[in-house]
TIDOSE-572841 format. One record per residue: residue in one letter; x, y, z of N, C-alpha, C, O, CB in turn. Coordinates in steps of 0.1 Angstrom, whole numbers. Glycine has a CB too. Layout:
N
A/X/Y/Z/X/Y/Z/X/Y/Z/X/Y/Z/X/Y/Z
...
% end
This chain:
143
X/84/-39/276/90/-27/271/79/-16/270/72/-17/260/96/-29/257
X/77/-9/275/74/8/272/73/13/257/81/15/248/87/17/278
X/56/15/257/55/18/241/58/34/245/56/39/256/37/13/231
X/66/41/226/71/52/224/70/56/210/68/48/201/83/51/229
X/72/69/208/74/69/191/81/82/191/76/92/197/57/68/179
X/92/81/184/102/88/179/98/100/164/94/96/153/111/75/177
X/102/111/167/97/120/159/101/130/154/108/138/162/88/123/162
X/100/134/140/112/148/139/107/160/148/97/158/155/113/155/120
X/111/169/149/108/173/155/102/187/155/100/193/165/114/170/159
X/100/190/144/90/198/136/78/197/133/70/205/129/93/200/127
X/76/183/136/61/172/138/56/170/149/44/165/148/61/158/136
X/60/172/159/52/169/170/41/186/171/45/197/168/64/165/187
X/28/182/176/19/187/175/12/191/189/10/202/194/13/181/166
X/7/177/195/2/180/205/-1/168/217/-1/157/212/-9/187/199
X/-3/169/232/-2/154/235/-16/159/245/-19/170/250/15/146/241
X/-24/143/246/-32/147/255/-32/134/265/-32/123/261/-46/151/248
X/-31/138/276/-38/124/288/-25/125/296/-18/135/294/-41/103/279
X/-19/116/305/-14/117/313/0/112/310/3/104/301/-20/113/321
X/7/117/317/25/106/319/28/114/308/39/116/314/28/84/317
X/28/120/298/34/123/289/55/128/293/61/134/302/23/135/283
X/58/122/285/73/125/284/79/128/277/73/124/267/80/120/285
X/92/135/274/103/136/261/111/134/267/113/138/279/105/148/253
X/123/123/259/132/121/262/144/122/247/142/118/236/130/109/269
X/153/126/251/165/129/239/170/119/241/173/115/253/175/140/238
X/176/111/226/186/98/228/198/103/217/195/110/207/177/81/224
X/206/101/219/213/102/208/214/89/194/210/78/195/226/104/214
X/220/96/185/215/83/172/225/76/169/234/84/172/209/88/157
X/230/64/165/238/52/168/251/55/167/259/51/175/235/40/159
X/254/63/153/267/67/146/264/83/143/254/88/146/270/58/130
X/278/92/136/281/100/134/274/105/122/271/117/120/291/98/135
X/272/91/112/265/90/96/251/93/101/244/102/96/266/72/86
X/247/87/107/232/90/108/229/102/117/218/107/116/223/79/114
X/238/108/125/237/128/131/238/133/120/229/140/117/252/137/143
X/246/132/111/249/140/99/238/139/89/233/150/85/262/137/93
X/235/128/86/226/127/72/213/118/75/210/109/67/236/121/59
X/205/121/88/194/110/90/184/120/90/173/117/89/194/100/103
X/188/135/91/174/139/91/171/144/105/165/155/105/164/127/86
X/173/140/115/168/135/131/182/150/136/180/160/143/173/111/137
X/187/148/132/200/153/140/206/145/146/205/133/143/199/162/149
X/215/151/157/224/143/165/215/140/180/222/144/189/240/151/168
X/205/136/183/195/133/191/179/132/182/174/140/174/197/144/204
X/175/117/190/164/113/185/154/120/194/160/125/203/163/98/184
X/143/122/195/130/128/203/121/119/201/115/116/191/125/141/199
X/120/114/215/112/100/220/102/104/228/105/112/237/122/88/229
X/91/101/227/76/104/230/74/94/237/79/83/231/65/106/219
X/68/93/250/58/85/250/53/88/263/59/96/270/60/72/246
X/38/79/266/27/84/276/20/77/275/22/66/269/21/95/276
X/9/82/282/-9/76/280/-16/83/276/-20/93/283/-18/73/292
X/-21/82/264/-40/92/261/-32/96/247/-23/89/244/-48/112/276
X/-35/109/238/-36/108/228/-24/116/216/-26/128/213/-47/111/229
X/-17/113/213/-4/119/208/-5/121/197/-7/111/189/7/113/210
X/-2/135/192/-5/143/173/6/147/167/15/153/173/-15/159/172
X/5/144/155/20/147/154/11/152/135/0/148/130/35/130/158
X/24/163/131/17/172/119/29/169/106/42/170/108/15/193/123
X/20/162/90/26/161/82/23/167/71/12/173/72/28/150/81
X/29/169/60/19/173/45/21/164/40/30/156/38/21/183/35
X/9/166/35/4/159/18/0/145/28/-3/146/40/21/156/0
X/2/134/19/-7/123/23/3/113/34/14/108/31/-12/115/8
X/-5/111/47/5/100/59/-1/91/56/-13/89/56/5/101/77
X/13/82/52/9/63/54/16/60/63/25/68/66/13/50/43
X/11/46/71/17/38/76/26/31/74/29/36/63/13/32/79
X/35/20/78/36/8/70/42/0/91/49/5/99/54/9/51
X/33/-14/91/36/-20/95/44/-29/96/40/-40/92/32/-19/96
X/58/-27/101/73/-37/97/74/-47/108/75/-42/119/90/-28/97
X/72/-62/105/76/-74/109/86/-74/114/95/-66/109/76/-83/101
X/89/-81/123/101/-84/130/118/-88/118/121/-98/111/94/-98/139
X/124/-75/120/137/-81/111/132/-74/95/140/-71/87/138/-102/111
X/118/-73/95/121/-67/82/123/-51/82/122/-42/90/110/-72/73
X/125/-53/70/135/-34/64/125/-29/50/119/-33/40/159/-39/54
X/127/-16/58/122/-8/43/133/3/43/141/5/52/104/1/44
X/133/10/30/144/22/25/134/32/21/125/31/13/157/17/11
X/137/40/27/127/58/20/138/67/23/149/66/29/108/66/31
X/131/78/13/137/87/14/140/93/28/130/92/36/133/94/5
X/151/99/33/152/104/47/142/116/50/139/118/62/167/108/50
X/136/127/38/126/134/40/111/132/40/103/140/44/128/140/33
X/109/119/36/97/116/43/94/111/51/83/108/53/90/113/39
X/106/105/61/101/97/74/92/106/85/91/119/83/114/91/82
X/88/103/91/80/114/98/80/109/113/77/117/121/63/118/91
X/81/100/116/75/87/132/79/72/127/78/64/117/51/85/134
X/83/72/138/84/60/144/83/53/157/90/56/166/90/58/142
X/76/43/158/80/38/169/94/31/174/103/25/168/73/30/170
X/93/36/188/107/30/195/115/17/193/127/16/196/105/30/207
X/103/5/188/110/-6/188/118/-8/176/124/-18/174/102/-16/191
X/116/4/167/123/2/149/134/7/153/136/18/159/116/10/134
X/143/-1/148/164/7/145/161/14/131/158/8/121/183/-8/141
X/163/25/133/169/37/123/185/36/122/192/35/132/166/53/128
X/189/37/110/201/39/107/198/49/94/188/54/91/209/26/106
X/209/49/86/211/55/72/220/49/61/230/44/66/217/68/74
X/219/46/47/226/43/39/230/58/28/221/66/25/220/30/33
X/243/62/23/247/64/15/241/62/0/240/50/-5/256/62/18
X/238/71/-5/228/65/-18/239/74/-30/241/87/-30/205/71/-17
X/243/64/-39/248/74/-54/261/78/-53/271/72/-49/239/90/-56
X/260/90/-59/273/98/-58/274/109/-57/264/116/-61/281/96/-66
X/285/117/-51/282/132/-47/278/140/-64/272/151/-65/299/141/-38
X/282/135/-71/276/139/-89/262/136/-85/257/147/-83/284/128/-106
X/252/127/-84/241/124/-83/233/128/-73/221/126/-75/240/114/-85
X/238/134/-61/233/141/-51/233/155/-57/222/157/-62/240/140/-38
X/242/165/-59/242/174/-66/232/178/-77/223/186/-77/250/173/-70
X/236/172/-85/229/171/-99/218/166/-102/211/172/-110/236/165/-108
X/214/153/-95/207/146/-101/192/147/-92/183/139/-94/215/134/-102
X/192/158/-81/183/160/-77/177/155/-62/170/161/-53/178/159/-87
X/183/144/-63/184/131/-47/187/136/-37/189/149/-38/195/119/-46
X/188/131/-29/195/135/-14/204/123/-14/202/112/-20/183/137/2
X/214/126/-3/228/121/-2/228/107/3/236/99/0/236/130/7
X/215/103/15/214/96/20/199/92/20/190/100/17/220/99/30
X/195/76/23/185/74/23/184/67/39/195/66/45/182/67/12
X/170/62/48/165/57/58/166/46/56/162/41/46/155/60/61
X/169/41/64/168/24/70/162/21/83/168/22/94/182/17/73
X/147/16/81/139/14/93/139/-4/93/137/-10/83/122/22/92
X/142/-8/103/140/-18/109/137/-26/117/142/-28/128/143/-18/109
X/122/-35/110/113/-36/125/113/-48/137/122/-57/138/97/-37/120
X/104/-46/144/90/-43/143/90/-30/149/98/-23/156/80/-54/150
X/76/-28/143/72/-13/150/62/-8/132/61/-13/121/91/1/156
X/58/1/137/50/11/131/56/25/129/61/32/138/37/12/139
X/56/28/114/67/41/106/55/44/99/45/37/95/84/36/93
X/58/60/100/42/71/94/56/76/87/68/76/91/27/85/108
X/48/81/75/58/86/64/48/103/60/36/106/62/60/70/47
X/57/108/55/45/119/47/50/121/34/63/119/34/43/137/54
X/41/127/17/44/125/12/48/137/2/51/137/-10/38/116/12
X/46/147/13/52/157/6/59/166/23/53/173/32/39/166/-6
X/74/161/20/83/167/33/81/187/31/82/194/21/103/161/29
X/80/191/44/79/206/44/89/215/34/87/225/27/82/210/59
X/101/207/37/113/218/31/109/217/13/112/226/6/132/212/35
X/100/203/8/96/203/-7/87/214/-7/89/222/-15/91/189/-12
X/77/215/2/66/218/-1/73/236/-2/69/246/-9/53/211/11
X/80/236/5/84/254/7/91/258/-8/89/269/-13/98/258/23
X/97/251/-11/108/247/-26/92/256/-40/89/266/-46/112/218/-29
X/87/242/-36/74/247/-46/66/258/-47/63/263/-58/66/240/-44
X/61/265/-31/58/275/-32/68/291/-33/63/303/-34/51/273/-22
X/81/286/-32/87/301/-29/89/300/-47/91/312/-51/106/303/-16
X/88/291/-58/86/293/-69/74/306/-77/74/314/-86/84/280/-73
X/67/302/-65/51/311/-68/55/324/-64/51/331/-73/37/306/-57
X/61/330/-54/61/342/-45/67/354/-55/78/353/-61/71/339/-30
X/61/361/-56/68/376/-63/70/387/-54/61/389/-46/57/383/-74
X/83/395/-53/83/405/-44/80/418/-53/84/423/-63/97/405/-36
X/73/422/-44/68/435/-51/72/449/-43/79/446/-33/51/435/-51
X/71/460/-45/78/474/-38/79/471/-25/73/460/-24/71/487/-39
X/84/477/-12/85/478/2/87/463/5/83/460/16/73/487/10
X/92/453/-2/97/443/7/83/431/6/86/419/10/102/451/23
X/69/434/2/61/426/5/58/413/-5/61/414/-17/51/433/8
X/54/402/-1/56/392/-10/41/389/-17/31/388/-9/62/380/-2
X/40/389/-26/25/382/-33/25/377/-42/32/379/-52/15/390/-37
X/12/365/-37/14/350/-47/0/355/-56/-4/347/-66/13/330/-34
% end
């Protein structure tokens, strides 16, 4: 099998060395276009030589065993490799998505393969800073 790693697509950064490719796949069900994060097509990488991909705040790994599963939040997945099934579960209730601050859905990675997570997703990190921003006369913003 052809090594690959799957990526949002606001992360990919940069690729170096040869063969490089992108390929669009689409994602298993309708639940996971809607609420995986990914959209309705996955973005599959892969090549030879050196592939960058951009997160905030702090990237872990986690190396998943064959068959085993981890659950995260769907905003910090960041990569995966091709050999892990992504899907999505429903988490709570639309009162607790709302209200309670969560997101609607969580990730289901399933390995084997290698999942890079980040630990502060962009759209958080923008949340936090547009708290900071003051608009001042002619439209300009200062923090």
């Amino acid at each position: 099998m052809q090594s690959g790693i799957v990526i949002k697509s606001e992360a990919f950064l940069a690729a170096l060395g040869r063969d490089w490719k992108l390929e669009i796949k689409p994602v298993q069900n309708l639940g996971t276009a809607m609420f995986g994060g990914q959209g309705i097509f996955l973005k599959e990488f892969h090549g030879r030589g050196l592939g960058f991909i951009s997160g905030v705040g702090f990237i872990s790994t986690l190396q998943l065993a064959q068959g085993e599963q981890v659950v995260v939040d769907t905003d910090v997945l960041l990569a995966f490799e091709r050999t892990v099934s992504f899907d999505v579960e429903y988490v709570g209730s639309v009162w607790a998505c709302c209200c309670g601050g969560l997101g609607f859905t969580n990730s289901i990675l399933t390995g084997p393969g290698l999942v890079y997570l980040q630990s502060l997703p962009i759209q958080k990190l923008a949340r936090t800073l547009n708290q900071y921003v003051r608009f001042s006369g002619g439209g300009r913003k200062k923090i």
